[in-house]
N, C-alpha and C positions, 0 to 999 in steps of 0.2 A: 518581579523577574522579567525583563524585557527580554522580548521574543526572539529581536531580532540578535541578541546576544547566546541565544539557545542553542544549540546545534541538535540537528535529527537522531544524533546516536542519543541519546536521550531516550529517546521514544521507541528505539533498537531496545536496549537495554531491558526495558520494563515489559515486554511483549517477548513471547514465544520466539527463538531463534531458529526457525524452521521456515524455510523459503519453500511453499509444492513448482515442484517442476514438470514439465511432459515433453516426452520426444518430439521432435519437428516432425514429424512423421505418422504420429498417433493419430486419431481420428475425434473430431469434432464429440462422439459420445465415449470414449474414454475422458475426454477434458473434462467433462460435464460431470459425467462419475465421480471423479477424484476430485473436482470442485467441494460437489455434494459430501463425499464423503469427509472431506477436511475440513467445511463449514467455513468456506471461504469464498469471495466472491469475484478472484481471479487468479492466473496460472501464468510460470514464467515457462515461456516457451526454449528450449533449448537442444542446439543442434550438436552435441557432443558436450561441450564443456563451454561453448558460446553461449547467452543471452539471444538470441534471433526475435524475440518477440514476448508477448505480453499478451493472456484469453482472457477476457471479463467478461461478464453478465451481460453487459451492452453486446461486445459481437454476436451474443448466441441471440439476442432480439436481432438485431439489425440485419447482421449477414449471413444467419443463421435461419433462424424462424419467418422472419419479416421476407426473405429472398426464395423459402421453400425449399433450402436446402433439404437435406437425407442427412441427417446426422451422425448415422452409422457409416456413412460411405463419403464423407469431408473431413477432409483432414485439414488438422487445426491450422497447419499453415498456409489457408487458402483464405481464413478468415479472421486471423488473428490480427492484431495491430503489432505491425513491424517497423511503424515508427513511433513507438513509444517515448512519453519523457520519463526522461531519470534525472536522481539529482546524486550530490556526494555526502561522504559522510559530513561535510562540511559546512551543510547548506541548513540554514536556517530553518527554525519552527516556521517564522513568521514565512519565511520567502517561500519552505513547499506549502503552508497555508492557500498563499499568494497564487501560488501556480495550479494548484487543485481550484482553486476558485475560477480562476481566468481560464483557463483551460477545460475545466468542466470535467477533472478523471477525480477517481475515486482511487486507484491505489498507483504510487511510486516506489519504483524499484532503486537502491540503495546501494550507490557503488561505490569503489575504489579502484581506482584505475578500470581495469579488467573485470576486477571481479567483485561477483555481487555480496554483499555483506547483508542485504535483507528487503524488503518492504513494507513500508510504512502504507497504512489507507486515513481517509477521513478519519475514520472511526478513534484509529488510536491516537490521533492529532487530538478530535474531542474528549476521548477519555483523560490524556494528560490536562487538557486546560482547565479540564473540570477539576481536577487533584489539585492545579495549582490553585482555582481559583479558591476549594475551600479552604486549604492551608492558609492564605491570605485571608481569609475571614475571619479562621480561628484567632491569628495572629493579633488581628485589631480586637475582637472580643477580647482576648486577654491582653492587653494594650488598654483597653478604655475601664476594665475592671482590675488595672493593678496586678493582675498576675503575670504578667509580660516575663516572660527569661532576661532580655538583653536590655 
């Protein structure tokens, strides 16, 4: 199955449809909270019904910890990244691959048009290619042992 033939809702599909989101206004130790609590390792930042931004792991080192913030008293959109990439539902396995790599993020946020339909991390990129890759295994073990279906 080529990658670059794959599209991300794919990868939508087989993972939880639940986006955590936090007010543009909440505080650096609420984000972290709800991080924590949802076992996940970033937050769509949101000023009503907008997108404004994106909390990860990184900003709480970087612009967080690393700068000596107060955690209880920054609020998330001091520190957040507000220039986020996104991609659509359109955009390739291989291409957000591509872009988590060269860019260096760990999760992509999942749009149409406006509005967000989800996001995808590393993580569930590797989870799927691991699925793919043993099904392709399976497929040639039973291909070189004659029990092949097709």
């Amino acid at each position: 199955m080529p990658l670059n033939k794959v599209s991300v809702t794919i990868l939508l599909k087989e993972k939880s449809t639940s986006v955590y989101c936090i007010a543009v206004d909440s505080t650096v130790d609420a984000a972290v909270s709800e991080m924590n609590r949802q076992r996940v390792g970033s937050i769509i930042v949101q000023d009503a019904d907008r997108v404004v931004g994106i909390f990860t792991e990184r900003d709480v080192l970087t612009r967080v910890v690393a700068a000596g913030r107060d955690p209880k008293g920054t609020k998330v959109s001091e520190v957040m990244t507000a220039d986020f990439l996104s991609i659509t539902q359109e955009t390739s396995v291989e291409d957000a691959m591509q872009m988590m790599t060269d860019k260096r993020v760990r999760h992509l946020p999942v749009f149409d048009g406006d509005q967000l339909l989800g996001l995808i991390s590393i993580g569930d990129v590797t989870r799927w290619l691991l699925k793919v890759n043993e099904m392709e295994a399976e497929n040639l073990r039973r291909y070189i042992f004659d029990d092949y279906p097709g």
